[in-house]
DRENDODREN-100327 format. One record per residue (C-alpha): x, y, z. Coordinates in nm, 3 decimals, padded with zeros to 5 digits. Layout:
<sites>
SITE         u         v         w
SITE         X         Y         Z
...
</sites>
This chain:
<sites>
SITE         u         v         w
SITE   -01.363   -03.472    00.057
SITE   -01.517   -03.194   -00.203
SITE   -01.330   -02.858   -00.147
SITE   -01.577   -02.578   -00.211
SITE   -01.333   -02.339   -00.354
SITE   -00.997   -02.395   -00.608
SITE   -00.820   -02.115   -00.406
SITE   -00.914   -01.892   -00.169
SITE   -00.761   -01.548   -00.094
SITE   -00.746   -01.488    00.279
SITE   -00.793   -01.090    00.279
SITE   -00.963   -00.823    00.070
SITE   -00.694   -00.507    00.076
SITE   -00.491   -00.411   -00.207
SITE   -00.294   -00.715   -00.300
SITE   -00.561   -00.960   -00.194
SITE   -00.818   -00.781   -00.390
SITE   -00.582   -00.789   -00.676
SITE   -00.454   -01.117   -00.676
SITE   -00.841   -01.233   -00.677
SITE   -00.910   -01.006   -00.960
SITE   -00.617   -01.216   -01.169
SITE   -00.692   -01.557   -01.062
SITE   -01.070   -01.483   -01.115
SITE   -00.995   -01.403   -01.490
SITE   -00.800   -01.690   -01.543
SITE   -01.034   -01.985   -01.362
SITE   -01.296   -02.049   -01.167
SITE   -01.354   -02.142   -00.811
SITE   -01.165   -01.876   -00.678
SITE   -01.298   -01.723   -00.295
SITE   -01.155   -01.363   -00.151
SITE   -01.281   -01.294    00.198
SITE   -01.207   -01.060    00.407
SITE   -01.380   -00.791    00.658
SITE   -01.625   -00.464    00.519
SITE   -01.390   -00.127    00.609
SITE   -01.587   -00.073    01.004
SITE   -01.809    00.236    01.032
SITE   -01.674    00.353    01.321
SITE   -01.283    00.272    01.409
SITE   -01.311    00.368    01.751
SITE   -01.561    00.090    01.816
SITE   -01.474   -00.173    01.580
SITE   -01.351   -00.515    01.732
SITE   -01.193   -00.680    01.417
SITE   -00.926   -00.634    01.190
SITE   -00.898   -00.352    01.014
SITE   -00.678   -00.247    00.722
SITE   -00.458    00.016    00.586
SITE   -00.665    00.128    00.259
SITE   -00.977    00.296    00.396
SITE   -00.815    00.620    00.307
SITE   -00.799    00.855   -00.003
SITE   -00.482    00.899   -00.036
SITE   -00.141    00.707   -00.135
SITE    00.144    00.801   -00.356
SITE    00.191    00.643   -00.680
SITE    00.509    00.714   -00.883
SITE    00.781    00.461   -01.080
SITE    01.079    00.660   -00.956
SITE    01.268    00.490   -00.655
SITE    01.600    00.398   -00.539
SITE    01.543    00.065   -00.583
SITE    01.454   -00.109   -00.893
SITE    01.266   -00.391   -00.775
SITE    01.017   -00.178   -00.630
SITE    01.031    00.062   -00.921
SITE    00.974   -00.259   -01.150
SITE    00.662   -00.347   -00.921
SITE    00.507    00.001   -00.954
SITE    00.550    00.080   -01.323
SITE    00.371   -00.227   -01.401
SITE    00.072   -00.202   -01.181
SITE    00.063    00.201   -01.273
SITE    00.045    00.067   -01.662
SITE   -00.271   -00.114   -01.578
SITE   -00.446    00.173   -01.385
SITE   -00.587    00.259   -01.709
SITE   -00.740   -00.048   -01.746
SITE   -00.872   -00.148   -01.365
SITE   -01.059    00.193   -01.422
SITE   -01.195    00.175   -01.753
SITE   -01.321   -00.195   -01.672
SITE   -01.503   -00.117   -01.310
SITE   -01.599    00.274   -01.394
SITE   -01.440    00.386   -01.064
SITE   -01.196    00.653   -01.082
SITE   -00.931    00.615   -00.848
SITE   -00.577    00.768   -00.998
SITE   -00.517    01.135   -01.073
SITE   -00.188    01.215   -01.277
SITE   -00.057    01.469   -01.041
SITE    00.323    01.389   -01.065
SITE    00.544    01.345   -00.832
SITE    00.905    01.486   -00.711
SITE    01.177    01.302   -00.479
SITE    01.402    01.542   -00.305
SITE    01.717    01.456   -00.150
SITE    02.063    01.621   -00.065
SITE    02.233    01.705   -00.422
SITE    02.470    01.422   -00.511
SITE    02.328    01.184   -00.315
SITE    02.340    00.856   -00.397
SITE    01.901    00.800   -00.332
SITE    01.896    01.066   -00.588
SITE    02.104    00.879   -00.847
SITE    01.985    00.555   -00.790
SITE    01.665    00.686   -00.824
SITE    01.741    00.841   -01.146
SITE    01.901    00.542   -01.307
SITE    01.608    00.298   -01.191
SITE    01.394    00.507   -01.371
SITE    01.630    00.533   -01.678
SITE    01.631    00.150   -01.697
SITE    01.252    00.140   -01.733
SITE    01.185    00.404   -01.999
SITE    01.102    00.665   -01.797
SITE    01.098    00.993   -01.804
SITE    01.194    01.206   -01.528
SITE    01.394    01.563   -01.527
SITE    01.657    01.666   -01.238
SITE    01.618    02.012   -01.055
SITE    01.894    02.133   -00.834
SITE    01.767    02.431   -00.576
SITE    01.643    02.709   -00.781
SITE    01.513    02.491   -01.060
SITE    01.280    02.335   -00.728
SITE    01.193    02.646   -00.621
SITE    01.091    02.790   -00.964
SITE    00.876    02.381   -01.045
SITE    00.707    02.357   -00.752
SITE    00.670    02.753   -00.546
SITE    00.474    02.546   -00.261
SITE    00.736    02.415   -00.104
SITE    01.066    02.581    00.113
SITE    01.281    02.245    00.020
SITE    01.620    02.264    00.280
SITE    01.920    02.453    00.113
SITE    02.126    02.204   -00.085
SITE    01.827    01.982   -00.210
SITE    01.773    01.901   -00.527
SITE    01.480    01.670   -00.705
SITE    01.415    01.395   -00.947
SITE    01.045    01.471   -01.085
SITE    00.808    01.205   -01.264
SITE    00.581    01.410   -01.432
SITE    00.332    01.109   -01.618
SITE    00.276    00.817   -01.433
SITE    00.257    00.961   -01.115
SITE    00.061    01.139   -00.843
SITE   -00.167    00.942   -00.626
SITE   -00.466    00.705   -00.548
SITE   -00.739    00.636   -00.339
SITE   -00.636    00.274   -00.164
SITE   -01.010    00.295   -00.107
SITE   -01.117    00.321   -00.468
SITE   -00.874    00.104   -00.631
SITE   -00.951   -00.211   -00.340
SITE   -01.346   -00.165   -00.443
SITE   -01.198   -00.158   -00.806
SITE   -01.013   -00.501   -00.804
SITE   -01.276   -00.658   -00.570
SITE   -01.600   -00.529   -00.847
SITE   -01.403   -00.699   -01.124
SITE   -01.314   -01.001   -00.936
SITE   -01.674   -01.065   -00.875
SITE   -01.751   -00.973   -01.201
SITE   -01.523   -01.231   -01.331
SITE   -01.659   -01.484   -01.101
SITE   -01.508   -01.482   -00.754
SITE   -01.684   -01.497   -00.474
SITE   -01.646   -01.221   -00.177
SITE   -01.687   -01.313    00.118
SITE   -01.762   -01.035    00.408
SITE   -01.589   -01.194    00.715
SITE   -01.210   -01.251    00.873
SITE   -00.985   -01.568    00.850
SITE   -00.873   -01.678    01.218
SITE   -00.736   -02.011    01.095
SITE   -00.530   -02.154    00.809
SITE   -00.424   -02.547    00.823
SITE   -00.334   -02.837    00.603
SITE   -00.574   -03.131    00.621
SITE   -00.582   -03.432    00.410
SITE   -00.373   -03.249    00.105
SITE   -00.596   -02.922    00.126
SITE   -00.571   -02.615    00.310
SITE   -00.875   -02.553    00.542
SITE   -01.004   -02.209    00.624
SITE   -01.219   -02.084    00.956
SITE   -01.330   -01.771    01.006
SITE   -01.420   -01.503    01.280
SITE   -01.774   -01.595    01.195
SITE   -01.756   -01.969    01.248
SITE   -01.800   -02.089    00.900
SITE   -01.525   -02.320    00.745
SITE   -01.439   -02.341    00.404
SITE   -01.191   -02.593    00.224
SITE   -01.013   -02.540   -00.124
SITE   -00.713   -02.679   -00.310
SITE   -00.476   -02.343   -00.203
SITE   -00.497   -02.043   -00.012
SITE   -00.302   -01.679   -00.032
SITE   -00.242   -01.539    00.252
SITE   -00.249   -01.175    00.162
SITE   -00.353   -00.985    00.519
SITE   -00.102   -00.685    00.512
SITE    00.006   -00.646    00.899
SITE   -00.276   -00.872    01.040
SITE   -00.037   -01.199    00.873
SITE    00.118   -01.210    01.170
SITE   -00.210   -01.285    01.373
SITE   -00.153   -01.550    01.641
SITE   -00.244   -01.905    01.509
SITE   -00.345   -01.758    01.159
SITE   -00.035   -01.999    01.007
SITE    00.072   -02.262    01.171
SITE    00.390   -02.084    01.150
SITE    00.433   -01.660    01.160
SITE    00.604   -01.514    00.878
SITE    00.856   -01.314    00.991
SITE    00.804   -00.966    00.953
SITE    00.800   -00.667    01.152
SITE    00.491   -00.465    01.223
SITE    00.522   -00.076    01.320
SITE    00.269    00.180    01.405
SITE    00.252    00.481    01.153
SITE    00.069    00.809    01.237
SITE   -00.051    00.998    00.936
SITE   -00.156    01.364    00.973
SITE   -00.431    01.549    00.782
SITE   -00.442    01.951    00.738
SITE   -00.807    02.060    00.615
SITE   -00.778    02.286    00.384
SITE   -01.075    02.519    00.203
SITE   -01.195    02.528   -00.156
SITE   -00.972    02.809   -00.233
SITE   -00.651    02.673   -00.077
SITE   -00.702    02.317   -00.250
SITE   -00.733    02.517   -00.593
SITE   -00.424    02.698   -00.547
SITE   -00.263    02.416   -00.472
SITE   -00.400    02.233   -00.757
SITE   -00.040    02.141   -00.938
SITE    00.092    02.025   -00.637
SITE    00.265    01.720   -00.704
SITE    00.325    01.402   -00.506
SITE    00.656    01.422   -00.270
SITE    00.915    01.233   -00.086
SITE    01.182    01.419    00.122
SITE    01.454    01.232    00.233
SITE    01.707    01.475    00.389
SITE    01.940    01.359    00.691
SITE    01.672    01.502    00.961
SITE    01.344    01.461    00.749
SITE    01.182    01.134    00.575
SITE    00.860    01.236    00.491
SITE    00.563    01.201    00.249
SITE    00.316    01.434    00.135
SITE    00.026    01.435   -00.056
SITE   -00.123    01.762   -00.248
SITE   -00.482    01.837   -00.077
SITE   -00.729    01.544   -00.195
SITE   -01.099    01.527   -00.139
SITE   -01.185    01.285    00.130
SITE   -01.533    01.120    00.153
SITE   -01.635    01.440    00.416
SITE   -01.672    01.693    00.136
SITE   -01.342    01.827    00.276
SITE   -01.019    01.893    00.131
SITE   -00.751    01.756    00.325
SITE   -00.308    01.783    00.300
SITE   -00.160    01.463    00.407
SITE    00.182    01.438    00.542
SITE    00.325    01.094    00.692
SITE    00.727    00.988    00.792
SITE    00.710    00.900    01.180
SITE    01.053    01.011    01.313
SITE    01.060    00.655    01.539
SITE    00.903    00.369    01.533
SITE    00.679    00.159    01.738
SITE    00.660   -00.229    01.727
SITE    00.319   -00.358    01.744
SITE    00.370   -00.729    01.839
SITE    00.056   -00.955    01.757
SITE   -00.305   -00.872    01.631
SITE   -00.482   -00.718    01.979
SITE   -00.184   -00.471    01.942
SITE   -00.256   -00.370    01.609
SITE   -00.685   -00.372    01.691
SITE   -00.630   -00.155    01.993
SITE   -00.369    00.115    01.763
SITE   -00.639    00.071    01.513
SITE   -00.845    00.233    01.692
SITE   -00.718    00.523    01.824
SITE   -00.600    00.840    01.642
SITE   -00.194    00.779    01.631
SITE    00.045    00.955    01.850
SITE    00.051    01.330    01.920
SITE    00.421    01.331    01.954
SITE    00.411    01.245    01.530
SITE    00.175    01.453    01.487
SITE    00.371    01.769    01.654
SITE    00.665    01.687    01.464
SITE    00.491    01.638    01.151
SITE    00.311    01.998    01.169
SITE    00.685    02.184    01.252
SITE    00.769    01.989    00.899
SITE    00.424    02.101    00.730
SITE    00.511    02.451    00.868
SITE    00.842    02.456    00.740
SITE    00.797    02.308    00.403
SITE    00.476    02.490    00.322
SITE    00.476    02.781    00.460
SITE    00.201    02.965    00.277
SITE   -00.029    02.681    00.413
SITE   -00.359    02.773    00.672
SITE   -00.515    02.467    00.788
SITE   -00.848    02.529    00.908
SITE   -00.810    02.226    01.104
SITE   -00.511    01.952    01.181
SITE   -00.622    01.558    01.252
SITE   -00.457    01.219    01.307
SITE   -00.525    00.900    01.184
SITE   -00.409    00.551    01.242
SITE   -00.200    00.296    01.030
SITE    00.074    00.045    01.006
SITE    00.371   -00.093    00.807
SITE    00.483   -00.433    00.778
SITE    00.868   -00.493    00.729
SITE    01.018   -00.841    00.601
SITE    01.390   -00.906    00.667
SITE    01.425   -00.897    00.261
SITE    01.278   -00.525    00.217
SITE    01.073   -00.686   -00.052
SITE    00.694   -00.879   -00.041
SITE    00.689   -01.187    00.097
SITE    00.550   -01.416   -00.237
SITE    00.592   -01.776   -00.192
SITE    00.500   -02.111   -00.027
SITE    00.488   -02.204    00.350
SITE    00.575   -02.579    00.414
SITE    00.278   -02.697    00.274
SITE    00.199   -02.671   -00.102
SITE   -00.137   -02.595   -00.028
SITE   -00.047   -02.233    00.171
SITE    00.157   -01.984    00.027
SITE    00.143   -01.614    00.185
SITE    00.180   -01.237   -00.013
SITE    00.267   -00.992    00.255
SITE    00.488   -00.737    00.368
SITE    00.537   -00.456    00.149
SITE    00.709   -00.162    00.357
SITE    00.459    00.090    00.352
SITE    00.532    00.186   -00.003
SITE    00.290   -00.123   -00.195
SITE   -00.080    00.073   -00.239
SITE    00.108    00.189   -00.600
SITE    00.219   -00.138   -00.680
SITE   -00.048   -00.399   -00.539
SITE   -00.158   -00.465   -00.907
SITE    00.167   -00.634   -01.023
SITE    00.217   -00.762   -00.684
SITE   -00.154   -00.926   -00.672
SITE   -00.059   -01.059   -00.995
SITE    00.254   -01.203   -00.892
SITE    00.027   -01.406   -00.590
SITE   -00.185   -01.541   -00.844
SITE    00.055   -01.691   -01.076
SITE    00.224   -01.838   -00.752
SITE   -00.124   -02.026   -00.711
SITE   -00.136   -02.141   -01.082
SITE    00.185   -02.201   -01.161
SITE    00.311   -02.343   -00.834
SITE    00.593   -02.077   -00.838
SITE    00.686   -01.744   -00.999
SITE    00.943   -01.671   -01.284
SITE    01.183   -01.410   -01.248
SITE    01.045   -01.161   -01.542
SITE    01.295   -00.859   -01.439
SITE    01.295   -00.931   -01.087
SITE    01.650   -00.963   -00.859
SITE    01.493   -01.092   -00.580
SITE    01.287   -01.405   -00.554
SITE    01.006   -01.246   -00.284
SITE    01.084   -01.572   -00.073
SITE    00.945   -01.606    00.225
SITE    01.076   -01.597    00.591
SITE    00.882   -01.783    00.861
SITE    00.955   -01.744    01.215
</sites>
């Protein structure tokens, strides 16, 4: 039987949208589907995904240089994903990791960056306080800083990025939801929400926390979804231009792990801080879980907590309003993506990226399409293999 598509990518967020945009430059026949963001959450009966938002961190610097590796490659094509598509989605705002001084996140962090050329400068206390007069950092932090590189992106931007050059390239986009992915007769056979079927020679399975969909695979991959709760402070014109230079940040103290994200236009007009680090997690279990946390507005227990951390850590700040939003994390038992084949050579899956992937899709994408061409990926710098676990 004819297959109507080489490979298919099952999902249309970051790293699906990516990995189309490299196979689609490198052959034809390549499909991406997956759903248009909903245009109202509260309503919305699908699947929904993590990027329709304006805001994610992007930096090289991290404790662990597998994931630094994975970012400062997809950062080094931002440049080009931009240029090529005329959407704008990265502004070099910088970014600072603060930690107790002498600990060991600090150092590994340092030394990850070290190995990849870049540059970063250490601040203990005062030098913090005189960089970055925003912030009331805990007594006894100190910071690693990436000043070019680094800042953030709009998930939203860069996934309409990736999916107007995979198109332009050649791939077809398809506006719908995968509910099924088999083997039959030596190809991998597709159905979707909307009762269409298509057939092709492989298939990614790139679906972020919706992977673990009953009956999607055959077999789950084993990874762990949680509920995340971001929180937005509005702030005015005047505020957001004060806090212009505010760089990207990660706090990782013994009673804090949070994000934040210097005040970023959002698709309202408004200016809007955004803070995220739940202080436990949540388990969502299967996909009507994850529909029915999709559409509400998180939990107010994060977002009290996360306000007494806004209020102590910026105290200068006025919010003329505070909101919640909705997300998730997926967790493999690695701490790495999940690149690589199920039992059948015709389905291989590219998921599970622990919350901290929007920076590095790019390279990650990549590394999903070259799985699909190749049959399997080479090491190129990598310790880990990104095998996958199935449950």
């Amino acid at each position: 039987m004819a297959v109507d598509f080489k490979y298919i990518v099952v999902g249309r967020g970051l790293m699906g949208a990516a990995a189309a945009r490299h196979l689609a430059r490198q052959t034809d026949g390549v499909a991406v589907i997956g759903p248009d963001e909903p245009a109202d959450r509260s309503q919305h009966q699908g699947v929904f995904a993590s990027h329709y938002d304006e805001g994610r961190i992007t930096r090289t610097i991290d404790p662990d240089r597998n994931w630094a590796l994975l970012a400062n490659r997809s950062i080094g094509r931002y440049g080009e994903i931009a240029s090529e598509s005329g959407i704008a989605f990265y502004r070099e705002a910088g970014c600072v990791v603060v930690a107790p001084d002498g600990s060991d996140y600090l150092e590994r962090t340092r030394q990850a960056a070290a190995s990849l050329g870049v540059e970063t400068s250490l601040h203990d206390g005062a030098g913090l306080k005189a960089a970055f007069p925003y912030f009331a950092f805990p007594d006894g932090a100190a910071g690693v800083f990436e000043a070019r590189g680094a800042g953030h992106i709009s998930p939203r931007k860069l996934v309409k990025a990736q999916s107007l050059l995979a198109e332009r390239a050649g791939a077809t986009v398809i506006s719908d939801h995968v509910v099924s992915i088999r083997e039959e007769g030596g190809f991998a056979t597709v159905r979707t929400a909307g009762g269409v079927t298509y057939r092709a020679e492989k298939v990614l399975l790139a679906a972020g926390g919706f992977s673990i969909a009953e009956n999607l695979l055959p077999r789950p991959v084993a990874m762990t979804v949680y509920a995340r709760t971001v929180t937005l402070f509005e702030v005015g014109e005047a505020e957001a231009a004060r806090l212009a230079a505010m760089p990207s940040l990660i706090l990782d103290t013994p009673d804090i792990h949070i994000y934040l994200l210097p005040p970023i236009r959002y698709p309202d007009g408004k200016f809007y801080l955004k803070i995220g680090g739940d202080p436990d997690d949540v388990t969502l279990s299967g996909d009507a879980e994850m529909r029915a946390w999709f559409r509400t507005e998180g939990r107010d227990s994060v977002r009290a907590h996360l306000q007494r951390v806004v209020e102590g850590l910026v105290p200068d700040i006025r919010p003329l309003s505070v909101s919640t939003a909705a997300c998730v994390v997926s967790f493999t038992q690695s701490g790495y993506p999940m690149i690589g084949y199920t039992s059948s050579p015709s389905i291989a899956v590219l998921t599970g990226c622990a919350g901290t992937s929007a920076k590095s899709s790019d390279e990650i994408g990549r590394l999903g399409a070259e799985l699909l061409l190749s049959g399997r990926i080479s090491q190129q710098g990598y310790s880990t293999d990104f095998t996958p676990q199935f449950r």
